[in-house]
C-alpha positions as CSV (number, residue, x, y, z in Angstrom):
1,X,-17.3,48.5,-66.4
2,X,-18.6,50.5,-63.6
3,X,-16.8,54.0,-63.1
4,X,-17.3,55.6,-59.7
5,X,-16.6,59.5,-59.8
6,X,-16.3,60.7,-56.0
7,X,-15.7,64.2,-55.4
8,X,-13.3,65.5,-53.0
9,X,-14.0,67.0,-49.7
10,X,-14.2,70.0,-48.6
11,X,-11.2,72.1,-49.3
12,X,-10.1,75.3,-47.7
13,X,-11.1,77.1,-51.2
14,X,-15.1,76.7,-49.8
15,X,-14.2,78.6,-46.8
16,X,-14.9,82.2,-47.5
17,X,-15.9,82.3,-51.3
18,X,-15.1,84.4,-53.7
19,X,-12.1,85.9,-51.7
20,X,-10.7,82.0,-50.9
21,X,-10.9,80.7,-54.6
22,X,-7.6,82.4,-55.1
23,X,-6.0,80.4,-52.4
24,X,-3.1,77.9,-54.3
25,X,-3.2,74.3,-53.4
26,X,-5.7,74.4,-50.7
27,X,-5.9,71.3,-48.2
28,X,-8.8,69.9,-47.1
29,X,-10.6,71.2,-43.5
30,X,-11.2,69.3,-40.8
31,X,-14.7,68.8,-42.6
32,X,-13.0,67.4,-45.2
33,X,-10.6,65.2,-43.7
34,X,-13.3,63.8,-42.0
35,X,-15.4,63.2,-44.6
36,X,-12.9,61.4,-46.5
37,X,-12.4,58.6,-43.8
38,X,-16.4,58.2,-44.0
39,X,-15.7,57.1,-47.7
40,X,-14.0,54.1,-46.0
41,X,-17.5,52.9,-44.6
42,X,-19.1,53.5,-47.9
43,X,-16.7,52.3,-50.4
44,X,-14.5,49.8,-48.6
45,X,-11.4,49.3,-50.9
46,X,-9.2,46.2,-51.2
47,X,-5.9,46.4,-52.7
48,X,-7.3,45.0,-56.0
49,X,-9.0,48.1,-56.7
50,X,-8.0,51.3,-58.6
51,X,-8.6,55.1,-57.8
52,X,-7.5,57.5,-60.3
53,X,-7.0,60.6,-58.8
54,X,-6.7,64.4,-59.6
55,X,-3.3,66.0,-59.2
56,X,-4.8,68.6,-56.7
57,X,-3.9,68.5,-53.2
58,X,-7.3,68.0,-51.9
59,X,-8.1,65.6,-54.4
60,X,-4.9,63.6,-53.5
61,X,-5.6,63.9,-49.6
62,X,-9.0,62.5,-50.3
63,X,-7.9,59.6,-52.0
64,X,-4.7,58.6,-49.6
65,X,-7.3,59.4,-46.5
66,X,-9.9,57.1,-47.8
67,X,-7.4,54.3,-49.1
68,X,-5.3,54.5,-45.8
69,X,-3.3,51.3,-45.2
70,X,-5.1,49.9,-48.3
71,X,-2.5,48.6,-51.4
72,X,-4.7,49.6,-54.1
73,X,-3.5,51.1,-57.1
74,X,-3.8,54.8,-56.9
75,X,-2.9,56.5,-60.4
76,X,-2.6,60.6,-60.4
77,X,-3.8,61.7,-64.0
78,X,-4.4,65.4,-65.5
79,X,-7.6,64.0,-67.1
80,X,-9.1,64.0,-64.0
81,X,-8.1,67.1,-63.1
82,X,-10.7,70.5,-62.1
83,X,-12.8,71.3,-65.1
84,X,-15.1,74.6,-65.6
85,X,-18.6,73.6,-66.8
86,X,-20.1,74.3,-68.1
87,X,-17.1,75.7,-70.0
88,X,-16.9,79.0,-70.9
89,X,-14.6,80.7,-73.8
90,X,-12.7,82.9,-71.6
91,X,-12.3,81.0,-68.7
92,X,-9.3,81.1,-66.7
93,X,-7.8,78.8,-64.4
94,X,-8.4,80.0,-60.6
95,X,-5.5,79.9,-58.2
96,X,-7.1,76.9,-56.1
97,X,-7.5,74.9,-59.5
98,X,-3.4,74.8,-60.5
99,X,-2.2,71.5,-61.2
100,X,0.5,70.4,-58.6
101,X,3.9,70.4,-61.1
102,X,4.8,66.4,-62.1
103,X,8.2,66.6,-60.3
104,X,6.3,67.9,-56.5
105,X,4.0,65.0,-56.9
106,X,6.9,62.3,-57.6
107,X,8.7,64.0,-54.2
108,X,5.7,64.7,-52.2
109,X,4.0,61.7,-53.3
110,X,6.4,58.9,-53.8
111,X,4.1,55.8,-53.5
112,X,1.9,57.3,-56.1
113,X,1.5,56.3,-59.7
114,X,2.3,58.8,-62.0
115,X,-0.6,58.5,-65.1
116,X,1.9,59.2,-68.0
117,X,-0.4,57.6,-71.0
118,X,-1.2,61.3,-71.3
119,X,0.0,64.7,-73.5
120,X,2.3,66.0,-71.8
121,X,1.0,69.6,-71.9
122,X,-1.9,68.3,-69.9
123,X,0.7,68.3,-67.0
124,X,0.8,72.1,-67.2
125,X,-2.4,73.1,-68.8
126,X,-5.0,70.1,-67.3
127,X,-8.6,70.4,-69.0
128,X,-9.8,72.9,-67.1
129,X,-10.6,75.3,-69.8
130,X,-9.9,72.7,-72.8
131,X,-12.8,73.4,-75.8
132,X,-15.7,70.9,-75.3
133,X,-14.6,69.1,-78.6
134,X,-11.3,68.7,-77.4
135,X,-12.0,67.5,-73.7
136,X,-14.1,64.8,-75.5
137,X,-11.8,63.6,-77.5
138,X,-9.3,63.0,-75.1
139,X,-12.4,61.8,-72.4
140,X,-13.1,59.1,-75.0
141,X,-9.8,58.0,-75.2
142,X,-9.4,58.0,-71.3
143,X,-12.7,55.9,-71.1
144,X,-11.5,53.3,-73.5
145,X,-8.3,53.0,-71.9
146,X,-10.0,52.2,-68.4
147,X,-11.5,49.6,-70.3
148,X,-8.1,48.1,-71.0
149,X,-7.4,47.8,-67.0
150,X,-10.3,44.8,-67.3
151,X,-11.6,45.5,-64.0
152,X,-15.3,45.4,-63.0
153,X,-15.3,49.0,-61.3
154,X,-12.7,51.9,-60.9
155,X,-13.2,55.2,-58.8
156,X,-12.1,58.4,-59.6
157,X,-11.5,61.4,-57.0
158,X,-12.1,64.3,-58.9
159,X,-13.8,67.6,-58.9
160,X,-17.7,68.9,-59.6
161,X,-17.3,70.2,-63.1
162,X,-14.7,67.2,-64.1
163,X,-17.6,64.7,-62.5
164,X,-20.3,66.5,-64.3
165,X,-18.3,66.8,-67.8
166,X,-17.8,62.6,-67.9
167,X,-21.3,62.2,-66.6
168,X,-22.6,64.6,-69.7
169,X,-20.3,62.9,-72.1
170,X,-21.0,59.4,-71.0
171,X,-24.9,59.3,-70.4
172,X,-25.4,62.0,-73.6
173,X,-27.7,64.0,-71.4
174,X,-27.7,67.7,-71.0
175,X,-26.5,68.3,-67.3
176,X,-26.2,71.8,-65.2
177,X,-24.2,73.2,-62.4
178,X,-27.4,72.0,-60.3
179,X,-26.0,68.3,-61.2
180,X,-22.8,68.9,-59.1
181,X,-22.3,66.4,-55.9
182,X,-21.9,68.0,-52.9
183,X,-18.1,66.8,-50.9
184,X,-17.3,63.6,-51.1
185,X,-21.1,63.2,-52.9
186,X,-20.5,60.2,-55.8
187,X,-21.9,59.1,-58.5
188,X,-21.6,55.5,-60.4
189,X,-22.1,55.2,-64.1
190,X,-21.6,52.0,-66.5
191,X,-19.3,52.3,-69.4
């Protein structure tokens, strides 16, 4: 199995850092928006595909923006969600990294899937500042659970430190902030 992490594009939250980290549930820019609709030349989907996607707003506008008109299966999931790396002990969750709540998805996002194979406290608390032993755990189990869908590739729209975190975990190399993609950058990685 091939797993495709693409990262979002840009997001309002880029703007004017550090003042516009603290912006909550930023939307893409125009940049962004346009970006995304480039993924469609570069990853054409078909409806047998999957995208799992992070339950962020500019994550989800990604994904719906490059799958437009496209019947694939698109799965929201917490263990995609932002992630600081490399982590640090007291890290705290920035305004512009808060999980949309399960219950605005389901409303604002109806034709969504709803990944519920999951803790439910990752819901509320994602794995933004989860312990490295602990995201791994629960990465491992994600991974092998893909493997379940029996499918030859599946994307993920996710977010730099959540790409770089799986990429570190799955090739066993020692990665850096200088190994984050740039919007809508992607990487593919056998499993």
């Amino acid at each position: 199995m091939e797993l495709i992490f693409i990262r979002h594009g840009q997001g309002e939250h880029t703007l004017d850092i550090p003042n516009s980290l603290h912006i909550k549930n930023p939307a893409l820019t125009a940049n962004g928006i346009n970006q995304a609709k480039v993924l469609r030349k570069k990853f054409p989907l078909t409806d047998e595909d999957i995208i799992f996607i992070s339950p962020i707003r500019r994550t989800l506008e990604t994904a719906l923006i490059w799958a437009w008109n496209i019947d694939c299966r698109k799965i929201v999931s917490p263990l995609v969600s932002p992630r600081i790396f490399p982590i640090r002990p007291n890290g705290k969750t920035l305004p512009c990294d808060t999980i949309i709540d399960l219950e605005t998805i389901k409303k604002g996002y109806p034709n969504l899937e709803i990944d519920m194979n999951v803790p439910p406290d990752l819901w509320s608390d994602g794995i933004n500042t989860m312990p490295d032993c602990e995201f791994n755990k629960i990465a491992v189990k994600f991974i092998a659970n893909l493997k379940l869908l029996k499918k030859d590739k599946i994307y993920i729209v996710s977010h730099d430190g959540t790409i770089t975190a799986y990429r570190q975990l799955i090739s066993g190399q020692s990665l850096s902030r200088r190994d984050f993609l740039n919007e809508t950058g992607w990487f593919q990685i056998k499993c």
